[in-house]
mmCIF file of the N, C-alpha and C atoms, coordinates in Angstrom:
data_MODEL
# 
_entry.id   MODEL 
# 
loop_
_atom_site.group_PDB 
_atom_site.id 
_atom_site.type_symbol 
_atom_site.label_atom_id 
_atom_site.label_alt_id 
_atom_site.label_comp_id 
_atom_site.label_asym_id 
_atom_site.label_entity_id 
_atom_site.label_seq_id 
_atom_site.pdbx_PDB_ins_code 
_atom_site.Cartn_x 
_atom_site.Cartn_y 
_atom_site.Cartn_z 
_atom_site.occupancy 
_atom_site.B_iso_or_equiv 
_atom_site.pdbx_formal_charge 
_atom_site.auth_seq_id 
_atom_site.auth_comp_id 
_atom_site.auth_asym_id 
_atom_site.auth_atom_id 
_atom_site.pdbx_PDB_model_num 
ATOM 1   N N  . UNK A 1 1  ? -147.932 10.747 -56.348 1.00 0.00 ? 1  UNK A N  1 
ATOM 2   C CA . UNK A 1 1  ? -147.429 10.621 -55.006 1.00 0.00 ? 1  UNK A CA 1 
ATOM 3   C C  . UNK A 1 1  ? -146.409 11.735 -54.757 1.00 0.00 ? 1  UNK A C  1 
ATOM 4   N N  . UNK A 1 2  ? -146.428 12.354 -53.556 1.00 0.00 ? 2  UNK A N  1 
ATOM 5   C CA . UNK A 1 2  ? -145.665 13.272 -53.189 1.00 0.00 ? 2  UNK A CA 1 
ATOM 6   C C  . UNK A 1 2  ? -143.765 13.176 -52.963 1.00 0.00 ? 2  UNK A C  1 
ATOM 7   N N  . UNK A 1 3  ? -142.859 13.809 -53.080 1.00 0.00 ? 3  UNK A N  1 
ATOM 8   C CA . UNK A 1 3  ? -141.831 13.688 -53.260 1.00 0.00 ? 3  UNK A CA 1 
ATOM 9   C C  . UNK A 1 3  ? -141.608 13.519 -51.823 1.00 0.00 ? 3  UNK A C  1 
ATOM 10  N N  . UNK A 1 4  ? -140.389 12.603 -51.326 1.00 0.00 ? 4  UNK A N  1 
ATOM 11  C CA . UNK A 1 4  ? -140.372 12.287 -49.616 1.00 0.00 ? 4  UNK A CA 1 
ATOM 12  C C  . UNK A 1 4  ? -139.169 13.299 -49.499 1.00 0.00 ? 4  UNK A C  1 
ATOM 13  N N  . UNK A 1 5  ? -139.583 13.806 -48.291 1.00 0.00 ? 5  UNK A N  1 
ATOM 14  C CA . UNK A 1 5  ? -138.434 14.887 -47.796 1.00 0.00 ? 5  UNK A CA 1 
ATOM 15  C C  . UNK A 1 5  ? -137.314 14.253 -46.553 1.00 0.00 ? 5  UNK A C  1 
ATOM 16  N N  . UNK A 1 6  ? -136.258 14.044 -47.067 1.00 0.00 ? 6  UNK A N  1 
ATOM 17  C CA . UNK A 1 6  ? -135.253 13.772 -45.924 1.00 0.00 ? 6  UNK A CA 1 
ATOM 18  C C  . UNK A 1 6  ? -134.392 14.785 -45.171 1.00 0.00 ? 6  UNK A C  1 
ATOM 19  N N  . UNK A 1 7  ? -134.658 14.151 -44.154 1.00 0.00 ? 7  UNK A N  1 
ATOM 20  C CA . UNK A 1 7  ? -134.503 14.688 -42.592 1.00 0.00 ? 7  UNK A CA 1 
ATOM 21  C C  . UNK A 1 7  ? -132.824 14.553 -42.247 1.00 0.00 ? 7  UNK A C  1 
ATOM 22  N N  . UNK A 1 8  ? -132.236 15.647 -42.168 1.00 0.00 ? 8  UNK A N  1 
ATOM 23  C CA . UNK A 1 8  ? -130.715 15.489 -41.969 1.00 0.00 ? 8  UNK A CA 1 
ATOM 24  C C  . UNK A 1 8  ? -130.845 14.054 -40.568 1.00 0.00 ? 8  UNK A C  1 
ATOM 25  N N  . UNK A 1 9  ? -130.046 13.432 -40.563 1.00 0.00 ? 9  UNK A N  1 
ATOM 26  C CA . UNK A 1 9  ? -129.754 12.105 -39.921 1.00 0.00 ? 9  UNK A CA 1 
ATOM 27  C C  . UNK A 1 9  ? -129.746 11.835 -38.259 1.00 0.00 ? 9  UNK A C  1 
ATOM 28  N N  . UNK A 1 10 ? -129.654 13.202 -37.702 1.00 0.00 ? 10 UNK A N  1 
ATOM 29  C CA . UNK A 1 10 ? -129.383 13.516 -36.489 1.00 0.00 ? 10 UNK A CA 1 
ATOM 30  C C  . UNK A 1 10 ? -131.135 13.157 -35.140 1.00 0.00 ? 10 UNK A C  1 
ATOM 31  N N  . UNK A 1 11 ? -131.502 14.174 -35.052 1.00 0.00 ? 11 UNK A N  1 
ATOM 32  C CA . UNK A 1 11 ? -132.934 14.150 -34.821 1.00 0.00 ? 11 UNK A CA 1 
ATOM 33  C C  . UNK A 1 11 ? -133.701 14.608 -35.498 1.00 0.00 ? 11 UNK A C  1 
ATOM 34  N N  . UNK A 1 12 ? -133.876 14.689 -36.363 1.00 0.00 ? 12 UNK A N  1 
ATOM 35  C CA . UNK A 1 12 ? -134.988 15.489 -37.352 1.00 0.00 ? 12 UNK A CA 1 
ATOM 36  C C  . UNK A 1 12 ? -135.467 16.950 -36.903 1.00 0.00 ? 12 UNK A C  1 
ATOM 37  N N  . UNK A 1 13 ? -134.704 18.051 -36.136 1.00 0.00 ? 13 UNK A N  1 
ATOM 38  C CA . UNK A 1 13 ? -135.142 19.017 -35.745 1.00 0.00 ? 13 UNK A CA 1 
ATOM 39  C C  . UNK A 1 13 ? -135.103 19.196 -34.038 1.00 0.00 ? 13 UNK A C  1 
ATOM 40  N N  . UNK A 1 14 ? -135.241 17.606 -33.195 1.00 0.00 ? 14 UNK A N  1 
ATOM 41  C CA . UNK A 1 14 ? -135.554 17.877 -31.962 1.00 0.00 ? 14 UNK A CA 1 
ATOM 42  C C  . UNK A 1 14 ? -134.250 18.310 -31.218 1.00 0.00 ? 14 UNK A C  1 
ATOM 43  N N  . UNK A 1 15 ? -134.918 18.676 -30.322 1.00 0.00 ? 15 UNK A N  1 
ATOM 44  C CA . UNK A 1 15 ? -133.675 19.100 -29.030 1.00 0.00 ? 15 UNK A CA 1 
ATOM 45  C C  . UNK A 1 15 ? -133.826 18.447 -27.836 1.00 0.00 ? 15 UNK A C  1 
ATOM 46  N N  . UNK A 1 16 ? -132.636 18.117 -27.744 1.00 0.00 ? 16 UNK A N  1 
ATOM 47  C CA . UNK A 1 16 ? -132.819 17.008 -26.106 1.00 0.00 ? 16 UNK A CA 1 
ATOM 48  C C  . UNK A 1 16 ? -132.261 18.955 -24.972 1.00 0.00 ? 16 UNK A C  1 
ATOM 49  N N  . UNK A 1 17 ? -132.501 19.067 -24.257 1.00 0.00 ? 17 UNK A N  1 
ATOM 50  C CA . UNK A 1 17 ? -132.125 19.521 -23.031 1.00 0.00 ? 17 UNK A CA 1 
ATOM 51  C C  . UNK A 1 17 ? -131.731 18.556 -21.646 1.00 0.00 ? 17 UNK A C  1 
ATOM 52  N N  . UNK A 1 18 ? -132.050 17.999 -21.472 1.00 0.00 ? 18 UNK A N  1 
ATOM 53  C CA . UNK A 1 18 ? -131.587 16.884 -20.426 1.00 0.00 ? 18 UNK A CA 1 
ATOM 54  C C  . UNK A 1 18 ? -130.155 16.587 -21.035 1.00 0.00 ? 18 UNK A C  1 
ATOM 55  N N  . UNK A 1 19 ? -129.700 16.692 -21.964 1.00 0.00 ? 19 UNK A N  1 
ATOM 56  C CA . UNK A 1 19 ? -128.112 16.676 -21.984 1.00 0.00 ? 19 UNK A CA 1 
ATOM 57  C C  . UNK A 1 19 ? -126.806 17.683 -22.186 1.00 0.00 ? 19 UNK A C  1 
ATOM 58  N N  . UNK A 1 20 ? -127.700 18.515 -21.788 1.00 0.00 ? 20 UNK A N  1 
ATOM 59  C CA . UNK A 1 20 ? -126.940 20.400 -22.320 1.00 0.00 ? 20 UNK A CA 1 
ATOM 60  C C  . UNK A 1 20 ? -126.748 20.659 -20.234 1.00 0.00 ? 20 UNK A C  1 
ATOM 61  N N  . UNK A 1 21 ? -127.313 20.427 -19.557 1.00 0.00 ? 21 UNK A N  1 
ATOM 62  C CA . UNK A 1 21 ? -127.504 20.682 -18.209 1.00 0.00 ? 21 UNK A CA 1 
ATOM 63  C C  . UNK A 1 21 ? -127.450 19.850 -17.018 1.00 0.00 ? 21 UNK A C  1 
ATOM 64  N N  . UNK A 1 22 ? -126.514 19.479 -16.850 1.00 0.00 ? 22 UNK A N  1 
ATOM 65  C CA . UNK A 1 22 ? -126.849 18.660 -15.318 1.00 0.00 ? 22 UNK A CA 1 
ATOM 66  C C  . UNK A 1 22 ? -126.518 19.492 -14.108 1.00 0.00 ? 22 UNK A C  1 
ATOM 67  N N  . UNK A 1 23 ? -127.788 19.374 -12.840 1.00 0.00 ? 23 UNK A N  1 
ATOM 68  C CA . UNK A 1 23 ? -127.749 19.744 -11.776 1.00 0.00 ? 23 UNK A CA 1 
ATOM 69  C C  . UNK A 1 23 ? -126.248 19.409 -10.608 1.00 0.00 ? 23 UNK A C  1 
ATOM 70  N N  . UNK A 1 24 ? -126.051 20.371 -10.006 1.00 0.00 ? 24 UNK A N  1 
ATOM 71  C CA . UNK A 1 24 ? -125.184 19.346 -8.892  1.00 0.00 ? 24 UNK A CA 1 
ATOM 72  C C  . UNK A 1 24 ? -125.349 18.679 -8.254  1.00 0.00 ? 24 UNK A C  1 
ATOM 73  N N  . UNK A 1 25 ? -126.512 19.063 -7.868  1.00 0.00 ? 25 UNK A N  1 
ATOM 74  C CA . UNK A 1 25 ? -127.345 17.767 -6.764  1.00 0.00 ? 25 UNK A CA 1 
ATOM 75  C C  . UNK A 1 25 ? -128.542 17.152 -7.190  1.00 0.00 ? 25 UNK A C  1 
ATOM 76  N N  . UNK A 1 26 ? -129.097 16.610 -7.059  1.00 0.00 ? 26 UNK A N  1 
ATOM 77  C CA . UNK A 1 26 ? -129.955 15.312 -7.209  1.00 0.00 ? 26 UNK A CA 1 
ATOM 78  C C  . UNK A 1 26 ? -130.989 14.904 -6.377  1.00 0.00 ? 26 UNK A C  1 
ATOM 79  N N  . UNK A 1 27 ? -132.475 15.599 -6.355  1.00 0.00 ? 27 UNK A N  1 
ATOM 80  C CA . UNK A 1 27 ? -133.025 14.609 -5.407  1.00 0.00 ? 27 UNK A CA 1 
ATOM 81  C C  . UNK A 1 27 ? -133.696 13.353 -5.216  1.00 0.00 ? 27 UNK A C  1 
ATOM 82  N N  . UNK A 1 28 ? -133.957 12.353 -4.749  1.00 0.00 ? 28 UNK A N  1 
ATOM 83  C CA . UNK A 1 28 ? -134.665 11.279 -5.417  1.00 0.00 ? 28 UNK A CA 1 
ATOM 84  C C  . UNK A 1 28 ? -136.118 11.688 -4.726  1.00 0.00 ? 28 UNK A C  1 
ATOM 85  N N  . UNK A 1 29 ? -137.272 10.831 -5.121  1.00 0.00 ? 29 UNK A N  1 
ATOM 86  C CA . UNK A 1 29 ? -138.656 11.375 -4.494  1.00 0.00 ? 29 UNK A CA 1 
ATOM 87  C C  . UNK A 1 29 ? -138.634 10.644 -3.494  1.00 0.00 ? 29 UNK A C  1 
ATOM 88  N N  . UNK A 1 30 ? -137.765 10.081 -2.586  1.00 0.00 ? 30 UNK A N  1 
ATOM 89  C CA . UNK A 1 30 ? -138.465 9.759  -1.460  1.00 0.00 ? 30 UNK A CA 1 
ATOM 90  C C  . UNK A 1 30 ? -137.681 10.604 -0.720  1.00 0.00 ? 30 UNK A C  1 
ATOM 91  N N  . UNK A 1 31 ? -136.824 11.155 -0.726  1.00 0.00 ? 31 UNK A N  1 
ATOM 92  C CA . UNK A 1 31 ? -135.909 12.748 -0.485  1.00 0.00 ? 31 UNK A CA 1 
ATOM 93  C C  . UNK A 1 31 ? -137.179 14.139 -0.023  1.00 0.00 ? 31 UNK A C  1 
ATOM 94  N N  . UNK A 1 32 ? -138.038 14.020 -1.322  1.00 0.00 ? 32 UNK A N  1 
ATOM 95  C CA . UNK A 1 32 ? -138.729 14.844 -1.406  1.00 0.00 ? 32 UNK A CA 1 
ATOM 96  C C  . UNK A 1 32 ? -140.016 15.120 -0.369  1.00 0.00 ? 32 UNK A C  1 
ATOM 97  N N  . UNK A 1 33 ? -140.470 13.622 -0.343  1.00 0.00 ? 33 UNK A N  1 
ATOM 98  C CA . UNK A 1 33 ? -141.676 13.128 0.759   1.00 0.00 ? 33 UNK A CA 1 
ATOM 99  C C  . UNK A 1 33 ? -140.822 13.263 1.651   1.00 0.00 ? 33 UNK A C  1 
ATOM 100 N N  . UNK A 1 34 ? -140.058 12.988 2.146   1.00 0.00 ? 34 UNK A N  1 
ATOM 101 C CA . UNK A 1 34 ? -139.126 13.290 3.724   1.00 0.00 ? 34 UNK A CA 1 
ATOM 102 C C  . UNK A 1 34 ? -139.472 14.724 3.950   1.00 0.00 ? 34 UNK A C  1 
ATOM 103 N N  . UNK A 1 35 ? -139.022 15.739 2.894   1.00 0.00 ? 35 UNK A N  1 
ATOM 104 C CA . UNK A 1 35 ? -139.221 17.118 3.519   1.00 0.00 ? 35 UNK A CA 1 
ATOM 105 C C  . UNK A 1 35 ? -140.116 17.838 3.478   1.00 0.00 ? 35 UNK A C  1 
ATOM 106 N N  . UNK A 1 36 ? -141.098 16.842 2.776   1.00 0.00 ? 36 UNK A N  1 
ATOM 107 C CA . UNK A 1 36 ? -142.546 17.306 2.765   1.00 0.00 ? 36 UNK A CA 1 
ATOM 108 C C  . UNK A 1 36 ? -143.146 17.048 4.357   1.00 0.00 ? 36 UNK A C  1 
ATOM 109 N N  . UNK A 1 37 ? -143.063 15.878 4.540   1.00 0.00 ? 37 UNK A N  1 
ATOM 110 C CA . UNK A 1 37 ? -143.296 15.564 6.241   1.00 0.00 ? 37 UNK A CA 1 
ATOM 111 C C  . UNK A 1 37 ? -142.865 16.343 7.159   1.00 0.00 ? 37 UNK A C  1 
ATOM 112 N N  . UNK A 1 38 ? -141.351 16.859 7.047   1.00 0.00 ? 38 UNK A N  1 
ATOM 113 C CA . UNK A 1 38 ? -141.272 17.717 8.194   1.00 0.00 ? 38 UNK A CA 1 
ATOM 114 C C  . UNK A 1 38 ? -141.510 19.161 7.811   1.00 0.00 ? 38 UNK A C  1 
ATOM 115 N N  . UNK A 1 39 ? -141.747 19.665 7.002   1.00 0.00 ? 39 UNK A N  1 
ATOM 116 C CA . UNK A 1 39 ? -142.478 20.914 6.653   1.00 0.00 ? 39 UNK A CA 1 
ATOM 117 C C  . UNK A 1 39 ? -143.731 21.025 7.428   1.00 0.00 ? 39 UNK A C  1 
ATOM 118 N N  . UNK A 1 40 ? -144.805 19.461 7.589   1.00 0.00 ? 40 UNK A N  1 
ATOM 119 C CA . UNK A 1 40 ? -146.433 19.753 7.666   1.00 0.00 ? 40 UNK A CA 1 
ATOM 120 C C  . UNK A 1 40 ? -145.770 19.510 9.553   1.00 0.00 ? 40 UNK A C  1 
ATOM 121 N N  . UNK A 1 41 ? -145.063 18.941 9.909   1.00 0.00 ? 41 UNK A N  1 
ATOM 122 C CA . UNK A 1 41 ? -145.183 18.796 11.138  1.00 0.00 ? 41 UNK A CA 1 
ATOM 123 C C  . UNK A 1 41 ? -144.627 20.233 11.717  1.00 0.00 ? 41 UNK A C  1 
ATOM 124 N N  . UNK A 1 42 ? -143.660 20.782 11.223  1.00 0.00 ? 42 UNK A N  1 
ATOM 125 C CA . UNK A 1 42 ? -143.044 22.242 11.485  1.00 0.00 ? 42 UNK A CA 1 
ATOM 126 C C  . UNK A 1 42 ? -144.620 23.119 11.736  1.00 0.00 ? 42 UNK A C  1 
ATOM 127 N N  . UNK A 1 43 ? -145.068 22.920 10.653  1.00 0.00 ? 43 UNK A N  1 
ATOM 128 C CA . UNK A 1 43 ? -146.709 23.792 10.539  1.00 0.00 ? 43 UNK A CA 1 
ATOM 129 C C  . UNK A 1 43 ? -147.981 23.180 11.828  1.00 0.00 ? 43 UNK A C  1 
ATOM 130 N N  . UNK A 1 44 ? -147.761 21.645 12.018  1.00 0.00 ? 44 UNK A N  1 
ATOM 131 C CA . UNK A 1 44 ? -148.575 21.659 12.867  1.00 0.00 ? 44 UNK A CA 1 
ATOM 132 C C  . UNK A 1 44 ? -148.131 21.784 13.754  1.00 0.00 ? 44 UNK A C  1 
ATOM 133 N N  . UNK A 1 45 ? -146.984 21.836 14.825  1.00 0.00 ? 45 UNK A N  1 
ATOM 134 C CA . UNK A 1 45 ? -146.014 22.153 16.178  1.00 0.00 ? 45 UNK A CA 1 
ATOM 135 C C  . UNK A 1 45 ? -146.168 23.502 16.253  1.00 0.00 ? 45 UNK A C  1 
ATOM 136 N N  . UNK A 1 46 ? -145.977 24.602 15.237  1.00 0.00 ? 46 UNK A N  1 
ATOM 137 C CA . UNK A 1 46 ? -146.117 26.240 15.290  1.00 0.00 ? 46 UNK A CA 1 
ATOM 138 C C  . UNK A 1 46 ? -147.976 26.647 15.460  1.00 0.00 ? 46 UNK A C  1 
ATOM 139 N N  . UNK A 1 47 ? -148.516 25.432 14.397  1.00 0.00 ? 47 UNK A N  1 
ATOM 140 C CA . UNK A 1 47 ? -150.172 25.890 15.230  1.00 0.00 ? 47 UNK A CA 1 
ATOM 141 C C  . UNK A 1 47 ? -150.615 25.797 16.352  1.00 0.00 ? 47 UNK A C  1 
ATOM 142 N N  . UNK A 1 48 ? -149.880 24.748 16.883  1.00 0.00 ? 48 UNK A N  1 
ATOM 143 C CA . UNK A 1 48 ? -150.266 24.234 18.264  1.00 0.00 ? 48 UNK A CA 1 
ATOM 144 C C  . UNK A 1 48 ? -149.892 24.898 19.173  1.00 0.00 ? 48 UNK A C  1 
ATOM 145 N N  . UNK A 1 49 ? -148.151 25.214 19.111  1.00 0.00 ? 49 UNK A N  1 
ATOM 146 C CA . UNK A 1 49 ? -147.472 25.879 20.241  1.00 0.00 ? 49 UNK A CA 1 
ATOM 147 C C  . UNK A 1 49 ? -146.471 27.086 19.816  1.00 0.00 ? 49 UNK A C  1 
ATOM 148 N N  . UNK A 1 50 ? -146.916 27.655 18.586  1.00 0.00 ? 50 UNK A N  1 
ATOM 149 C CA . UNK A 1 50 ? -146.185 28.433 18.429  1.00 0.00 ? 50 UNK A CA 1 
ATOM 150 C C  . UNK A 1 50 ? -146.088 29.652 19.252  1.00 0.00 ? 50 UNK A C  1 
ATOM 151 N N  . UNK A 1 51 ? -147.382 30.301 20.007  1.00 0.00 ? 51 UNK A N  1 
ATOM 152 C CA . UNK A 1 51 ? -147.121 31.517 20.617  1.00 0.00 ? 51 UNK A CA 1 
ATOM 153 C C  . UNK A 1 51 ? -145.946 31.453 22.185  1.00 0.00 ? 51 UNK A C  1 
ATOM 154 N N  . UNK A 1 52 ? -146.406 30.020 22.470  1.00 0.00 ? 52 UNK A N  1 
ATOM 155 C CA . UNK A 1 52 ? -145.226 29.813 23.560  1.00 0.00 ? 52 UNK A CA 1 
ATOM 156 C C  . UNK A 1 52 ? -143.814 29.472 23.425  1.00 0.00 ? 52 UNK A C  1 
ATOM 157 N N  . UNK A 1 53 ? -143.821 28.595 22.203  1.00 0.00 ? 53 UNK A N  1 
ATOM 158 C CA . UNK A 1 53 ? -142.268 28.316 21.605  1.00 0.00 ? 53 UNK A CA 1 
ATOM 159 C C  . UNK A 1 53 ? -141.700 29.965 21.436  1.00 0.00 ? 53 UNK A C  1 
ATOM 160 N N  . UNK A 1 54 ? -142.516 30.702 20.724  1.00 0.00 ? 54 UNK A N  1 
ATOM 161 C CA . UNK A 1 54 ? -141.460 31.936 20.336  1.00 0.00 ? 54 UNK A CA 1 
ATOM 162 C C  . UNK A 1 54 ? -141.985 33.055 21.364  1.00 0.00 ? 54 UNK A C  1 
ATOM 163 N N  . UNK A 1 55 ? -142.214 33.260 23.007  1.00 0.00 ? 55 UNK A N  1 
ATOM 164 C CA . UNK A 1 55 ? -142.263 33.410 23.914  1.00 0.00 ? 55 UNK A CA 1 
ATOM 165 C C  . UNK A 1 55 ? -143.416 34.899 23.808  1.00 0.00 ? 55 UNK A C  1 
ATOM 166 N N  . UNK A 1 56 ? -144.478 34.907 22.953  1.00 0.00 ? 56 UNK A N  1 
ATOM 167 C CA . UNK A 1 56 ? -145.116 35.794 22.604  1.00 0.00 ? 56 UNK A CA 1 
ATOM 168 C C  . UNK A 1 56 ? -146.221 35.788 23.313  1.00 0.00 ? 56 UNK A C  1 
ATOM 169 N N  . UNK A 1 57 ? -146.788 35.362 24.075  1.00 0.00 ? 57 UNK A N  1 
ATOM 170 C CA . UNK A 1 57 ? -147.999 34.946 24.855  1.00 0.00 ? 57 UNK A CA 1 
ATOM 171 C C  . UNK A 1 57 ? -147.610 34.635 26.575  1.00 0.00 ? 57 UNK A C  1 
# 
């Protein structure tokens, strides 16, 4: 049988990153779906009426 190799006590090698870095701000995902919505409506209001909104036509 093979000799067992011990692992200094800590993580055995791994690295967390999620505790070396925190953001200042924070978004939650329903944050995210909010500005996803008004992004597609921004895009469909400028397809529709963009040449008259920005007085080009």
């Amino acid at each position: 049988m093979a000799d067992k190799i011990h692992m200094p006590s800590g993580m055995g090698g791994l690295v967390r990153y999620f505790d070396e870095y925190k953001s200042r701000f924070q978004l939650k995902p329903g944050h995210i779906i909010v500005i996803v919505v008004i992004v597609i409506l921004i895009e469909i209001l400028l397809h529709w009426q963009g040449y008259s909104l920005l007085g080009l036509q």
